[in-house]
Structures are given as structure tokens and as C-alpha cells.
N, C-alpha and C positions, 0 to 999 in steps of 0.2 A: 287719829289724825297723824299723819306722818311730820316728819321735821322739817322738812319744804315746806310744807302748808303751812303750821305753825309759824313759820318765820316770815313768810309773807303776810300773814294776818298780822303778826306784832307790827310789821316796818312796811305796811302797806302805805305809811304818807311818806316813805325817804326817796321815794324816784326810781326813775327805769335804772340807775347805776347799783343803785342797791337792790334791785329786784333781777336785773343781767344778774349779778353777784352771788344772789342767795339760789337762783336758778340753777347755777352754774355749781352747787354744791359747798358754797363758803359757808361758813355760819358766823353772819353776821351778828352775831349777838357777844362774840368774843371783840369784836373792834369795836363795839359797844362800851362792851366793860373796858376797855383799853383806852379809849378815849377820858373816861373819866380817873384814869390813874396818870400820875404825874410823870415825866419823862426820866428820871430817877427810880422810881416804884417799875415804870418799865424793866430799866437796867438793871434792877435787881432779884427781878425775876428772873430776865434772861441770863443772871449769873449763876443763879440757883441751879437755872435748868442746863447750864453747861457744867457745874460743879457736879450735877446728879450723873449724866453722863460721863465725867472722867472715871470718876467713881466707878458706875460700871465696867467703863471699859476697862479698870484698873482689874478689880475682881474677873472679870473674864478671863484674863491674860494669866493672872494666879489662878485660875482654876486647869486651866492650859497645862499650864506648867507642871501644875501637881498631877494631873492626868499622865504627863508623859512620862514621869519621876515611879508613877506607881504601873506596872505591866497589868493589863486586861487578862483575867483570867481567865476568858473566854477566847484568847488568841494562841 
């Protein structure tokens, strides 16, 4: 069973807004979980996951950098 199906079986009694929704490619099973976490627990998430992002983009720019510091032996 694919994940469209799946999620319309789960949320077949939430309404044509949630069935447009899960239609349409969302997975509603994450504003699921989301709803039952408190508006803080949100924001702390969303911190995390910009924290994880700096982070990379931090590392990418150091890897940048060392790239250009060291010559391709291949050039």
C-alpha cells in the first residue's frame, strides 16, 4: 500500500480539507504529531533544526576553504 493510501485510511473521518491535503502530497501525520506538542516543544525544534543547518553551512564553507588552500592534483 503506498503512502497516500495509508494516510487516507488513517484520517479517512478528518474531512475533504484533510483528504485535498493528504491528496495533494502533505503527510498529514506530521501536523498530527505537531498538534499534540506544545507551542515551545515546537520552537525547539525549529531551533534545533536551524542550529543543525548553521552547522552545516558552517562545515561546508571550511571544507571550501581547505579545498582552495590545498591545489587538485589533478589540475
Amino acid at each position: 500500500m503506498d503512502q497516500t493510501r495509508a494516510l487516507l485510511e488513517m484520517y479517512a473521518d478528518r474531512g475533504p480539507a484533510w483528504r485535498a491535503a493528504i491528496e495533494a502530497g502533505h503527510d498529514m501525520s506530521l501536523v498530527e504529531q505537531a498538534m499534540h506538542r506544545t507551542f515551545e516543544q515546537r520552537i525547539e525544534d525549529l531551533q534545533r533544526a536551524i542550529d543543525s543547518l548553521a552547522a552545516l553551512r558552517e562545515a561546508v564553507i571550511e571544507r571550501a576553504a581547505a579545498e582552495r588552500r590545498t591545489p587538485d592534483a589533478t589540475h
